[in-house]
mmCIF file as gemmi writes it, N, C-alpha and C atoms, coordinates in Angstrom:
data_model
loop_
_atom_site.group_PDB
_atom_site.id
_atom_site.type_symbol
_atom_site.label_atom_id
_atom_site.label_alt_id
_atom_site.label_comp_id
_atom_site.label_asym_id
_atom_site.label_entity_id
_atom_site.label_seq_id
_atom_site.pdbx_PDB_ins_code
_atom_site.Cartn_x
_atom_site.Cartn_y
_atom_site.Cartn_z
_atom_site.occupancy
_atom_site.B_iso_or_equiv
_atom_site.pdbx_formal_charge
_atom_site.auth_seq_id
_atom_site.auth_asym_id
_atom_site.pdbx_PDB_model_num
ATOM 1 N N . UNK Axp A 1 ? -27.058 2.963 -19.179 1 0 ? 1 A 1
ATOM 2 C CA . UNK Axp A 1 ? -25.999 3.283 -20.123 1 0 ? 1 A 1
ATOM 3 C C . UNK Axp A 1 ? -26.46 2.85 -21.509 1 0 ? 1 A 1
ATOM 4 N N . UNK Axp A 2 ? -26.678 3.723 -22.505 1 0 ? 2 A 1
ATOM 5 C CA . UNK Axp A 2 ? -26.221 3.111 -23.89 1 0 ? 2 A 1
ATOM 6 C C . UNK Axp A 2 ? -25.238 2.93 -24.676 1 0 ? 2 A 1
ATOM 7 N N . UNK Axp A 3 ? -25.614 2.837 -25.732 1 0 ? 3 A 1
ATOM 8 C CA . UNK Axp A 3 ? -24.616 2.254 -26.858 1 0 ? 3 A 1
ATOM 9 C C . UNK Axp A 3 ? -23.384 3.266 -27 1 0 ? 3 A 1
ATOM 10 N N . UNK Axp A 4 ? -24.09 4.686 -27.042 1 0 ? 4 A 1
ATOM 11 C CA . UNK Axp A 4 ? -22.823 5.823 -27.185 1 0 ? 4 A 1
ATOM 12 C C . UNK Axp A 4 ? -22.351 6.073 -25.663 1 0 ? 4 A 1
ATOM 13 N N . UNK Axp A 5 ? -22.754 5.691 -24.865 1 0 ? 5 A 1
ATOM 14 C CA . UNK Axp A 5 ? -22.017 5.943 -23.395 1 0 ? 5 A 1
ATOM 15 C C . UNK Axp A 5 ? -21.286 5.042 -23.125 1 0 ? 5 A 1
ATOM 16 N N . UNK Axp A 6 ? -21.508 3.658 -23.203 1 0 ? 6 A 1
ATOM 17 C CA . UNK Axp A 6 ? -20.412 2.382 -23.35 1 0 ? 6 A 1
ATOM 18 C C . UNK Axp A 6 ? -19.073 2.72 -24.427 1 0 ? 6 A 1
ATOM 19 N N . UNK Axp A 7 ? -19.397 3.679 -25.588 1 0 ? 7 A 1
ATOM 20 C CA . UNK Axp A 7 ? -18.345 3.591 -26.729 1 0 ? 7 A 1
ATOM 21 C C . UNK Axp A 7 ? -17.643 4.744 -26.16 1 0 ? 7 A 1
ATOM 22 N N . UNK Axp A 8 ? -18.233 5.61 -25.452 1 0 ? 8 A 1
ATOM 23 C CA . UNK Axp A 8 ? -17.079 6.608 -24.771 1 0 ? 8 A 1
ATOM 24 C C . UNK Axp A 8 ? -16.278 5.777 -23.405 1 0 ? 8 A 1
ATOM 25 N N . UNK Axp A 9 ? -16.875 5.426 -22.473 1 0 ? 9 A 1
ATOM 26 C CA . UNK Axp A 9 ? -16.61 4.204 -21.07 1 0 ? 9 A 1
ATOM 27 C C . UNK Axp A 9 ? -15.079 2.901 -22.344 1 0 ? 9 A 1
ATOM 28 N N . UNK Axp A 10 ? -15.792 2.925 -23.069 1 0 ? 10 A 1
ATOM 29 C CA . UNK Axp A 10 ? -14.432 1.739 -23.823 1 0 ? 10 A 1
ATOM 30 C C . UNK Axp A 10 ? -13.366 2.998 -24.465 1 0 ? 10 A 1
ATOM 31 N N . UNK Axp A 11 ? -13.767 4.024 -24.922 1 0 ? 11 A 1
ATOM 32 C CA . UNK Axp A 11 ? -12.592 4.838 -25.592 1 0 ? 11 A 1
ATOM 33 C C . UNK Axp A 11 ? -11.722 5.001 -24.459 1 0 ? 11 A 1
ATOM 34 N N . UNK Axp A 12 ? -12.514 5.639 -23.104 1 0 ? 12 A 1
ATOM 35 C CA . UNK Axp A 12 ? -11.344 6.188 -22.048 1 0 ? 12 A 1
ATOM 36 C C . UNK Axp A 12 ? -10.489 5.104 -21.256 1 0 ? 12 A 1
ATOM 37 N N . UNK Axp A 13 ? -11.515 3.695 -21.154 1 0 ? 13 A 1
ATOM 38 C CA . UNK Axp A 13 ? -10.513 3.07 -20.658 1 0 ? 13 A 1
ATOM 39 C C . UNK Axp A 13 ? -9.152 1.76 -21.439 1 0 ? 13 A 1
ATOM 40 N N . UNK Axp A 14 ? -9.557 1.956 -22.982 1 0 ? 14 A 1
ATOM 41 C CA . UNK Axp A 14 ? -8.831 1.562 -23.558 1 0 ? 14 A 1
ATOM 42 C C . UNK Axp A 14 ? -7.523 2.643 -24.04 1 0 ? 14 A 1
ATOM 43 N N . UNK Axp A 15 ? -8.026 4.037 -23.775 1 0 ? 15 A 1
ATOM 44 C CA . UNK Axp A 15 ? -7.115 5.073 -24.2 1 0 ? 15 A 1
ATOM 45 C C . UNK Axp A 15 ? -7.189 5.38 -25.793 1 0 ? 15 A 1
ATOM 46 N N . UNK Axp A 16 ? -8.181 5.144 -26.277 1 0 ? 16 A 1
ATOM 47 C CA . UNK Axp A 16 ? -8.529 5.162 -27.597 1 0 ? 16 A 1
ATOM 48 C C . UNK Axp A 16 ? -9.918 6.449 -28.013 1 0 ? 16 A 1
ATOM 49 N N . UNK Axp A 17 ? -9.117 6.553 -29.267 1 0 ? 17 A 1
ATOM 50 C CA . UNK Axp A 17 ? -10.354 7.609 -29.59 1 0 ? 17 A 1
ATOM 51 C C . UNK Axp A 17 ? -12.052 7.048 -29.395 1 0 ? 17 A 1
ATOM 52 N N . UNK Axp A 18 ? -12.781 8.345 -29.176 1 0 ? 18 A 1
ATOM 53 C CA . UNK Axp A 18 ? -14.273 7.181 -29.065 1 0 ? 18 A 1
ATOM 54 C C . UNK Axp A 18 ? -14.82 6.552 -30.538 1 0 ? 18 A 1
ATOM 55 N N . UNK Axp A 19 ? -14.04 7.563 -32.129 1 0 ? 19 A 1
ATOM 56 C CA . UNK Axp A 19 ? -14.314 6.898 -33.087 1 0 ? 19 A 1
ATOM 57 C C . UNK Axp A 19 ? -14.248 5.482 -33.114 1 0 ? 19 A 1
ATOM 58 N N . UNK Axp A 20 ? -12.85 5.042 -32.27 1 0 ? 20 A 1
ATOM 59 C CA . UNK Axp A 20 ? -12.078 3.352 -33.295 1 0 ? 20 A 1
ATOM 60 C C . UNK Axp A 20 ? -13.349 2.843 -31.649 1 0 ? 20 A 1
ATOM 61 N N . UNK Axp A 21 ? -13.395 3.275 -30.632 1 0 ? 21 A 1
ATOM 62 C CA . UNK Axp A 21 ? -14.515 2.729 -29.697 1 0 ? 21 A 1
ATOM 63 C C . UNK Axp A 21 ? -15.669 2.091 -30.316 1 0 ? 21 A 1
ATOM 64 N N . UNK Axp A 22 ? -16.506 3.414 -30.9 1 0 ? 22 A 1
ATOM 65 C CA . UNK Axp A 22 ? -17.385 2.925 -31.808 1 0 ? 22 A 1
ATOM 66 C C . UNK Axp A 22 ? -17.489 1.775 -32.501 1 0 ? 22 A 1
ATOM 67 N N . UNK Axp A 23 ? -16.428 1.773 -33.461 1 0 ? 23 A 1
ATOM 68 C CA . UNK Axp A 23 ? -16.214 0.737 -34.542 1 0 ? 23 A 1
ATOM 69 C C . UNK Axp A 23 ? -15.766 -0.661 -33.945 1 0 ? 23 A 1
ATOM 70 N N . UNK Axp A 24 ? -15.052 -0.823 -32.574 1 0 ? 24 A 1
ATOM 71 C CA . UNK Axp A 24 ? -14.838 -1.793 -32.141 1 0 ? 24 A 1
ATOM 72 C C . UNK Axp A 24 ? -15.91 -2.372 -31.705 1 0 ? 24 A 1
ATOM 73 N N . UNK Axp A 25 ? -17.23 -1.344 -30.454 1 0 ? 25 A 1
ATOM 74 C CA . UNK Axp A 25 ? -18.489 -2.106 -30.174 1 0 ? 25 A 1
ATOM 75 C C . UNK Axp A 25 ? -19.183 -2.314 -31.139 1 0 ? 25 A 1
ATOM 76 N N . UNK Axp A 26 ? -19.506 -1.801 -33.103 1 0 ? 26 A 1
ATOM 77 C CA . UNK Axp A 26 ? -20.185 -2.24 -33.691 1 0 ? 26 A 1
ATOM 78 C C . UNK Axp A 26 ? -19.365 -3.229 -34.279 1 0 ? 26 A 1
ATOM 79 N N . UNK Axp A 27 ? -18.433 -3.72 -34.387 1 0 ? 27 A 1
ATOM 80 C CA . UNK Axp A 27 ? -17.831 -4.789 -34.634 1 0 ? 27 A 1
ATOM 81 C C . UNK Axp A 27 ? -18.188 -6.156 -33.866 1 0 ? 27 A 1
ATOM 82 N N . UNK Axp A 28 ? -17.925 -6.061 -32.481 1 0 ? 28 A 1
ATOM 83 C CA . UNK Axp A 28 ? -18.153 -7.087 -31.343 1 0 ? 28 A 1
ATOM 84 C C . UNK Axp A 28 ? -19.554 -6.839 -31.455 1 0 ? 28 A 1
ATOM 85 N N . UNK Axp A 29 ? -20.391 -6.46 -32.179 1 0 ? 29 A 1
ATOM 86 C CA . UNK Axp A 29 ? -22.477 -6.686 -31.883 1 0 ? 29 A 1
ATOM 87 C C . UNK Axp A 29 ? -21.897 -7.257 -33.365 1 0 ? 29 A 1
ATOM 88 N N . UNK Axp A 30 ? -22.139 -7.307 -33.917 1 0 ? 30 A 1
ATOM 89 C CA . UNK Axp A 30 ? -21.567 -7.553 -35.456 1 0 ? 30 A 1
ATOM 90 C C . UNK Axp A 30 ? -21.372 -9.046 -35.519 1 0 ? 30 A 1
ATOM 91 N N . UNK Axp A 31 ? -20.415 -9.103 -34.742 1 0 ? 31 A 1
ATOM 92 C CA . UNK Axp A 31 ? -19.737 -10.784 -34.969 1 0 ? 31 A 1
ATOM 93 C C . UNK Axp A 31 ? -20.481 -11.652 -33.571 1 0 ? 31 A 1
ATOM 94 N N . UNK Axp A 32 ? -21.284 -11.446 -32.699 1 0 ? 32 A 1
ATOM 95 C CA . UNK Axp A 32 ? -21.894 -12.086 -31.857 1 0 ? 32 A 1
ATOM 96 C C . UNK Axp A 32 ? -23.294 -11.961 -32.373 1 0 ? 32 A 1
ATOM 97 N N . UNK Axp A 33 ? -23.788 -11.292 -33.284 1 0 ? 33 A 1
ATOM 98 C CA . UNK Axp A 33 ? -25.117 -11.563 -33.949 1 0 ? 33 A 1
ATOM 99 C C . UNK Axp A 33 ? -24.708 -12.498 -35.103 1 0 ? 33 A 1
ATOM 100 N N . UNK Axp A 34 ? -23.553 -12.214 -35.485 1 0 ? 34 A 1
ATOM 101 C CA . UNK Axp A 34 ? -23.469 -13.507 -37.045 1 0 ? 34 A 1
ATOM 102 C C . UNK Axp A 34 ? -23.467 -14.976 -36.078 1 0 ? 34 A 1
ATOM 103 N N . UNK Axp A 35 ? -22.333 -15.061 -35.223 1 0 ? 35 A 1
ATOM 104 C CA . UNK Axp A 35 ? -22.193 -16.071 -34.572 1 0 ? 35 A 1
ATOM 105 C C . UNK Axp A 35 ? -23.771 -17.059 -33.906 1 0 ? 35 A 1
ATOM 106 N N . UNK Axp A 36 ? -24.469 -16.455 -33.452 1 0 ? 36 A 1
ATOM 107 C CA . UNK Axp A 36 ? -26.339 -16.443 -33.152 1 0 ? 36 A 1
ATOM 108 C C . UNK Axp A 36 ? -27.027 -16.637 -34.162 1 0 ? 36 A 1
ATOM 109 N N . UNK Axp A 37 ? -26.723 -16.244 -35.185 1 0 ? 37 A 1
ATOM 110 C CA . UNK Axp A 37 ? -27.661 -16.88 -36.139 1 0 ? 37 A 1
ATOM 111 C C . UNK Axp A 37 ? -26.672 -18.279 -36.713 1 0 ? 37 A 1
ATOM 112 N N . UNK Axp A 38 ? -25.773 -18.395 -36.428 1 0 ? 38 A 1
ATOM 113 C CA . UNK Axp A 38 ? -24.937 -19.542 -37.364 1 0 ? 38 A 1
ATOM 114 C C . UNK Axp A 38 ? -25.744 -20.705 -36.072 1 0 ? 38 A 1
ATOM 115 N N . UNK Axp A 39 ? -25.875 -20.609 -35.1 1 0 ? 39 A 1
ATOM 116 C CA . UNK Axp A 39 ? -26.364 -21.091 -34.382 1 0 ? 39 A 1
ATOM 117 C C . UNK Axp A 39 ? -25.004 -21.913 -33.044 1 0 ? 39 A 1
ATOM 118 N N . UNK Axp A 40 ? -24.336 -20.913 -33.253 1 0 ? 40 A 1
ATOM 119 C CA . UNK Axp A 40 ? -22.966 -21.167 -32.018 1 0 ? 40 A 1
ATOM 120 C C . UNK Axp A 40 ? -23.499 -20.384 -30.851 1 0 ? 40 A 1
ATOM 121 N N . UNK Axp A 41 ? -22.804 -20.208 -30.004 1 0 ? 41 A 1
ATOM 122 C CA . UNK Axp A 41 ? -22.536 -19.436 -28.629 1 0 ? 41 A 1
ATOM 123 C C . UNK Axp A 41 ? -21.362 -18.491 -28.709 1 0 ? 41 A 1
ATOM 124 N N . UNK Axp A 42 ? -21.429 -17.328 -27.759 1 0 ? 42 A 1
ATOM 125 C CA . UNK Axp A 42 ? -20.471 -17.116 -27.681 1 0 ? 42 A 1
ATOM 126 C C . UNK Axp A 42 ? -19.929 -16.725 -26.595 1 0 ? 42 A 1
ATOM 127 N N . UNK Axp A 43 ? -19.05 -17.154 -26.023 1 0 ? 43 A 1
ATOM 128 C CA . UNK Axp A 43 ? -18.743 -17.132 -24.261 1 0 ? 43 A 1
ATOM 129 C C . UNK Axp A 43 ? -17.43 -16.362 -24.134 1 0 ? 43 A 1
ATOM 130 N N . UNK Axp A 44 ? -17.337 -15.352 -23.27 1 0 ? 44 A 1
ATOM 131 C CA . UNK Axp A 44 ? -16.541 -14.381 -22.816 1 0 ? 44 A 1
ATOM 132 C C . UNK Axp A 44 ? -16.499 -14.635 -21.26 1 0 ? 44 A 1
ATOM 133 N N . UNK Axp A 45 ? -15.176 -15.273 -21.177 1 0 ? 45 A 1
ATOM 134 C CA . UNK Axp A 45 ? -14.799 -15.644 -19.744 1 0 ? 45 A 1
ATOM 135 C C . UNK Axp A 45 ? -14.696 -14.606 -18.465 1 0 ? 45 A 1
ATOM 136 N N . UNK Axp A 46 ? -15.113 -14.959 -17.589 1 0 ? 46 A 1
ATOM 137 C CA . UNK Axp A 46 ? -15.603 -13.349 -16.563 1 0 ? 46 A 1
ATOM 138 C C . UNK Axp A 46 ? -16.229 -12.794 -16.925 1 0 ? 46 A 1
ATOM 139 N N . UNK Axp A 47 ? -17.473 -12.731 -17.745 1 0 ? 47 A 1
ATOM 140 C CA . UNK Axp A 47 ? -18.506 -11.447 -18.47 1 0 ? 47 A 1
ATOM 141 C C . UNK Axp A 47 ? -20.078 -12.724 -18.816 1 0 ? 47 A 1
ATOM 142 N N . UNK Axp A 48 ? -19.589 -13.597 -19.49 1 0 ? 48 A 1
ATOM 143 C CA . UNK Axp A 48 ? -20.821 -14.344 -19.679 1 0 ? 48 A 1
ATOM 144 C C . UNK Axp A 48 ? -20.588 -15.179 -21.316 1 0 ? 48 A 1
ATOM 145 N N . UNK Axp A 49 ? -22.422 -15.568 -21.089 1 0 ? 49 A 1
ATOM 146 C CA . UNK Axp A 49 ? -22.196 -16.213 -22.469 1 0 ? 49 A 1
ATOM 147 C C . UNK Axp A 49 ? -23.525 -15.764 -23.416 1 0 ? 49 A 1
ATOM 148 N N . UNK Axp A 50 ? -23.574 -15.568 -24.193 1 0 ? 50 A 1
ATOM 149 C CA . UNK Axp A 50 ? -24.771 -15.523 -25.525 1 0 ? 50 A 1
ATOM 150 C C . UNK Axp A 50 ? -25.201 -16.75 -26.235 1 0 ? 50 A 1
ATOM 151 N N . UNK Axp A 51 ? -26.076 -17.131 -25.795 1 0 ? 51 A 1
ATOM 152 C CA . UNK Axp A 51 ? -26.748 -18.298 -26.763 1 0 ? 51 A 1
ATOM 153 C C . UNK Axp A 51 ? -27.79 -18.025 -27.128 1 0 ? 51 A 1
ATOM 154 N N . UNK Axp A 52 ? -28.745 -19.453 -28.083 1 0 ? 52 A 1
ATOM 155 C CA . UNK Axp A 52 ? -29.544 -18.955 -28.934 1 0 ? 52 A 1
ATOM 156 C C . UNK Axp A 52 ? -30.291 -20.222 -28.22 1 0 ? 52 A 1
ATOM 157 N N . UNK Axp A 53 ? -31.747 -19.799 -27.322 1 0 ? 53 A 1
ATOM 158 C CA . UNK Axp A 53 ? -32.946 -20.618 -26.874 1 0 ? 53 A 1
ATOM 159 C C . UNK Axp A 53 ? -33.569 -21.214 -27.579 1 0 ? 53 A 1
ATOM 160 N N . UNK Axp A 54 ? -34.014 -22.105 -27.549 1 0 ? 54 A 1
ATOM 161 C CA . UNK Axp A 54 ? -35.295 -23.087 -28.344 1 0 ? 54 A 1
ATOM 162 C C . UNK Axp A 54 ? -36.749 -22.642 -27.119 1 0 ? 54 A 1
ATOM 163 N N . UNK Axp A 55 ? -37.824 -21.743 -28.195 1 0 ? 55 A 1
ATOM 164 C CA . UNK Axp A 55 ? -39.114 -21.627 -27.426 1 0 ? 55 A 1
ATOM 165 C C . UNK Axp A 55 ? -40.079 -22.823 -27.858 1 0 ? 55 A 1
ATOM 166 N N . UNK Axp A 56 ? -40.5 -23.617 -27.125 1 0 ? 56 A 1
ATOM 167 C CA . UNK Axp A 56 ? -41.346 -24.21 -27.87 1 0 ? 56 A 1
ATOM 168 C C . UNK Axp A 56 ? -42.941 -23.799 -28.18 1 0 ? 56 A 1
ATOM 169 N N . UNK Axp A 57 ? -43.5 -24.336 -29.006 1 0 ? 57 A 1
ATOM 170 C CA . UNK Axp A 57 ? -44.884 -24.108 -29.637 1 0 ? 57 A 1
ATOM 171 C C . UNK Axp A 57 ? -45.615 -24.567 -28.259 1 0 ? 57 A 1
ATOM 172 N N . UNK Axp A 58 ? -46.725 -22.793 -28.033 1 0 ? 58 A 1
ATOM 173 C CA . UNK Axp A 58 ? -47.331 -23.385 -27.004 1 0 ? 58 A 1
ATOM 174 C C . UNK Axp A 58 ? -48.985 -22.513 -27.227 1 0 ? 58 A 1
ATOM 175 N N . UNK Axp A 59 ? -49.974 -22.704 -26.461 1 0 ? 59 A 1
ATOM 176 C CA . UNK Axp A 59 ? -51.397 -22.329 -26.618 1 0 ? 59 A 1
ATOM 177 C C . UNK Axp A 59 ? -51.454 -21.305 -25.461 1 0 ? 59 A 1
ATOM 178 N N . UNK Axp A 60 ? -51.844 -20.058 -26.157 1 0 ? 60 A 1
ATOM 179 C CA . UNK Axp A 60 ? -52.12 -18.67 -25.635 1 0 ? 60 A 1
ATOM 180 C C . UNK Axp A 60 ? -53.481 -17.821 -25.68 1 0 ? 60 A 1
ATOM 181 N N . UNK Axp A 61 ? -53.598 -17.005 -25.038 1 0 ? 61 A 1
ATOM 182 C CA . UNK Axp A 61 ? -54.945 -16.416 -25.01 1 0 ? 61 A 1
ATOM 183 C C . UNK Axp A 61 ? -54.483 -15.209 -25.374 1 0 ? 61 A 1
ATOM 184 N N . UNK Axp A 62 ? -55.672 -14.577 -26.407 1 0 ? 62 A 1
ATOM 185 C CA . UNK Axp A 62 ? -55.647 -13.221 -26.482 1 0 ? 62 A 1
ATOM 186 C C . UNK Axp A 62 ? -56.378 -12.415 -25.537 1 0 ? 62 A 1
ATOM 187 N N . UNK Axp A 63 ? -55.946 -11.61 -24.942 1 0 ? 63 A 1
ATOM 188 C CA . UNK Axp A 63 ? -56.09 -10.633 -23.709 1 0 ? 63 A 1
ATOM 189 C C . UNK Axp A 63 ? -57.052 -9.589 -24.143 1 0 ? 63 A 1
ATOM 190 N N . UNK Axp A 64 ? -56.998 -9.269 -25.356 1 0 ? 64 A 1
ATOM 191 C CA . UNK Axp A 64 ? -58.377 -7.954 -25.463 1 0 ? 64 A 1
ATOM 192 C C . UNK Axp A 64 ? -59.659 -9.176 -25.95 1 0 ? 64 A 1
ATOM 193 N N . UNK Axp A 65 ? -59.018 -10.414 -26.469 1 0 ? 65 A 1
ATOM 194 C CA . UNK Axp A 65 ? -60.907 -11.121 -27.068 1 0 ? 65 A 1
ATOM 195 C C . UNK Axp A 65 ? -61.144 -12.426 -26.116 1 0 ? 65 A 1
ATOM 196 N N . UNK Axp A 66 ? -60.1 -12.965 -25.125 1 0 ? 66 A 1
ATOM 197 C CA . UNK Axp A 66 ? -60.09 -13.733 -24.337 1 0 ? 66 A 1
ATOM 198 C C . UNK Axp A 66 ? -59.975 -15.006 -25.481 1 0 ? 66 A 1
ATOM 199 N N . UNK Axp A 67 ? -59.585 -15.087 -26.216 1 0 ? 67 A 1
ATOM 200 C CA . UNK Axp A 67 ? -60.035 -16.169 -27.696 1 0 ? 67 A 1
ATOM 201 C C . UNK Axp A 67 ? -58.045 -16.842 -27.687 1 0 ? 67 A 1
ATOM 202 N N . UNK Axp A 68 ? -58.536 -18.131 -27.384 1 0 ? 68 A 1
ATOM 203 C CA . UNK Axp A 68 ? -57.196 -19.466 -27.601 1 0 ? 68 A 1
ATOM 204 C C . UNK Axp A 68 ? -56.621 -18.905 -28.827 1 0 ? 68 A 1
ATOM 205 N N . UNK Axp A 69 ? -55.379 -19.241 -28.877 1 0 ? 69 A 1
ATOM 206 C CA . UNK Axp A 69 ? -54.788 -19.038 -30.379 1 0 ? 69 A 1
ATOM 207 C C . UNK Axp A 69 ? -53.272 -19.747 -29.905 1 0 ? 69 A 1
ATOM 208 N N . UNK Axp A 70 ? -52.578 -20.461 -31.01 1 0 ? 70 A 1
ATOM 209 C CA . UNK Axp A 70 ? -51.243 -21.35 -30.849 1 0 ? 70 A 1
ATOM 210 C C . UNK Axp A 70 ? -50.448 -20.258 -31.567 1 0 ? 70 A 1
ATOM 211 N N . UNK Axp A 71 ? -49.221 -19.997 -30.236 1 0 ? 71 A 1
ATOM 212 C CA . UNK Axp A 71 ? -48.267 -19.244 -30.153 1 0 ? 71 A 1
ATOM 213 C C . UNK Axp A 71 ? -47.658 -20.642 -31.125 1 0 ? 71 A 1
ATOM 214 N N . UNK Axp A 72 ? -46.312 -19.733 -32.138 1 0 ? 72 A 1
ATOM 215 C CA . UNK Axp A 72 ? -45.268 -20.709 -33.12 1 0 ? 72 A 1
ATOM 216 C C . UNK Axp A 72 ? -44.29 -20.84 -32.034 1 0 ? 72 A 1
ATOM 217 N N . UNK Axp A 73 ? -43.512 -22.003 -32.516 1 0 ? 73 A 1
ATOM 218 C CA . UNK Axp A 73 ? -42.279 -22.391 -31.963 1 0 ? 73 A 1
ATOM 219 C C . UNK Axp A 73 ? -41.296 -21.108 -32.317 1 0 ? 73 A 1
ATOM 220 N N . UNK Axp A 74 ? -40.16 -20.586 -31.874 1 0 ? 74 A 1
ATOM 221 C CA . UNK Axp A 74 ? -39.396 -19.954 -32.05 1 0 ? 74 A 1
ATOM 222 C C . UNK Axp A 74 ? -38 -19.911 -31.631 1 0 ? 74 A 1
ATOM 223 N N . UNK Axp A 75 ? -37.543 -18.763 -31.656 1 0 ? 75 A 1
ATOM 224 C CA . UNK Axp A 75 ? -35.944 -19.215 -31.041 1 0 ? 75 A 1
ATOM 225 C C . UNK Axp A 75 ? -35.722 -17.741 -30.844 1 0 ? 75 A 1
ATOM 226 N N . UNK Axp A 76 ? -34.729 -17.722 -29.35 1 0 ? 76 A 1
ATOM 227 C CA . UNK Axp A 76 ? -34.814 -16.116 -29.073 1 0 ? 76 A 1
ATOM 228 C C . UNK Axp A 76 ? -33.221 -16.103 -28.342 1 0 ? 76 A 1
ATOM 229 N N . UNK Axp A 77 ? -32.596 -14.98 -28.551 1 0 ? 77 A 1
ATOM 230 C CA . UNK Axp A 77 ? -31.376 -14.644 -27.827 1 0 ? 77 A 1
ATOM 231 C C . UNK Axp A 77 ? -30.742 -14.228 -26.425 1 0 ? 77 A 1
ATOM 232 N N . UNK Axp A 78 ? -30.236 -15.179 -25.609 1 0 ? 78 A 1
ATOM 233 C CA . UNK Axp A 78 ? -30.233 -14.903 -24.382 1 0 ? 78 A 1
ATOM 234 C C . UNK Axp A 78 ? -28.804 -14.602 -23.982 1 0 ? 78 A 1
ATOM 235 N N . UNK Axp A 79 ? -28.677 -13.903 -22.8 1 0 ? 79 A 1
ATOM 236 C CA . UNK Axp A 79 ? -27.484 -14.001 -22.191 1 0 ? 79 A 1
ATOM 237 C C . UNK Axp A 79 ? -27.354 -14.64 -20.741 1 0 ? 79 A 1
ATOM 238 N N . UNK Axp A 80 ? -26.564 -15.483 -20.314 1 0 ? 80 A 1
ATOM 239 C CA . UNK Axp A 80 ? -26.33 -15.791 -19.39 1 0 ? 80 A 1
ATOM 240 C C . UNK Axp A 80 ? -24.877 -15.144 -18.616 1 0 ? 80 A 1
ATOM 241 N N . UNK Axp A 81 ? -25.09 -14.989 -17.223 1 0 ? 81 A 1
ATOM 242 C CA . UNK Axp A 81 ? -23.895 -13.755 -16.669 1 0 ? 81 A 1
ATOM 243 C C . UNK Axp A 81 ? -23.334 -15.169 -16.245 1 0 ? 81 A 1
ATOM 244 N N . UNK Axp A 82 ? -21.828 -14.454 -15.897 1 0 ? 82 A 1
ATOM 245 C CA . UNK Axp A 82 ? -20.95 -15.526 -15.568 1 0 ? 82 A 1
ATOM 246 C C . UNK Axp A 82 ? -20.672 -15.462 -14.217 1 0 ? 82 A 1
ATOM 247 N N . UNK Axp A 83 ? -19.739 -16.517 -13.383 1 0 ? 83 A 1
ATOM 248 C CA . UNK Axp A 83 ? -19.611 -16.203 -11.628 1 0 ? 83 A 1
ATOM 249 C C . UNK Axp A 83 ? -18.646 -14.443 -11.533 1 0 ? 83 A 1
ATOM 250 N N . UNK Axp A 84 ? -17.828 -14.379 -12.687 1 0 ? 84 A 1
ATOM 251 C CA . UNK Axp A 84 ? -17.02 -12.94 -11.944 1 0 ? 84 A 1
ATOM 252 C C . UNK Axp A 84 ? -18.142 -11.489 -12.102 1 0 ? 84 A 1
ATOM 253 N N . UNK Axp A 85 ? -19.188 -11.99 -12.868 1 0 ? 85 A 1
ATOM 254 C CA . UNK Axp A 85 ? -19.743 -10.542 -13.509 1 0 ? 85 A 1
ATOM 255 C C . UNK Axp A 85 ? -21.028 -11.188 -12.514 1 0 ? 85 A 1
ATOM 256 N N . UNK Axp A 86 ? -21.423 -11.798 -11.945 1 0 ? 86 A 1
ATOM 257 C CA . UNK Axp A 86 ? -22.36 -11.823 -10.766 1 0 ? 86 A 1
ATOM 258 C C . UNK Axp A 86 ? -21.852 -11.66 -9.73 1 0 ? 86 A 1
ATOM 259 N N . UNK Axp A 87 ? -20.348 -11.481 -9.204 1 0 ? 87 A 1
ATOM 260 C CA . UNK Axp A 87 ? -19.894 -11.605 -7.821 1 0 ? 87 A 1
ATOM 261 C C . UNK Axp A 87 ? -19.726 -9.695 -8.294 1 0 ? 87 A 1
ATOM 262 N N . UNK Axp A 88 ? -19.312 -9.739 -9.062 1 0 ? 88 A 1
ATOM 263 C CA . UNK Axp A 88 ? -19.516 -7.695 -9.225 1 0 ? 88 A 1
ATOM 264 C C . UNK Axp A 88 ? -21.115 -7.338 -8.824 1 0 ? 88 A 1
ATOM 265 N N . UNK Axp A 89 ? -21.669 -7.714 -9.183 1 0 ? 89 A 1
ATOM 266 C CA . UNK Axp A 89 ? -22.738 -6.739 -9.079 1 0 ? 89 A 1
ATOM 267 C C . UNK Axp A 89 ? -23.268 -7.121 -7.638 1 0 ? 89 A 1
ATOM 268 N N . UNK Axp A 90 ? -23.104 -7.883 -6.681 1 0 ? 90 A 1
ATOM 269 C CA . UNK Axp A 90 ? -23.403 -8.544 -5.558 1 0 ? 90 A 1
ATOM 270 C C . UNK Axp A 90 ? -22.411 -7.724 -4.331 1 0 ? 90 A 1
């Protein structure tokens, strides 16, 4: 499913046009990417949570020259599923 198949899936079952659909899922990506960089979480009860990982600085090989090189520390966006949205898909 993408982005425009989820915004039609939310128009029909909210009973809403798929325009205000639209604008509601770029709204909710909207405010859970500001929230990720402010460096919060954001947890949706029965569905999951979005947080923001700490990668740490680690030593990697390049694969076409076989040659060491230090990967940077970073930080990357995860989701974790919750018990009702894992007992669905199970």
């Amino acid at each position: 499913m993408n982005k425009k198949e989820l915004a039609e899936a939310m128009a029909e079952a909210a009973n809403i046009s798929q325009k205000d659909a639209a604008k509601a899922l770029d709204g909710m990506i909207a405010a859970v990417t500001k929230a990720l960089q402010d460096g919060d979480s954001v947890s949706i009860v029965g569905f999951g949570s979005f947080v923001v990982r700490d990668r740490a600085a680690r030593t990697g090989r390049n694969p076409k020259t076989g040659e060491t090189i230090q990967i940077k520390a970073s930080k990357s966006p995860a989701f974790k599923a919750g018990k009702a949205l894992k007992d669905a898909v199970n």
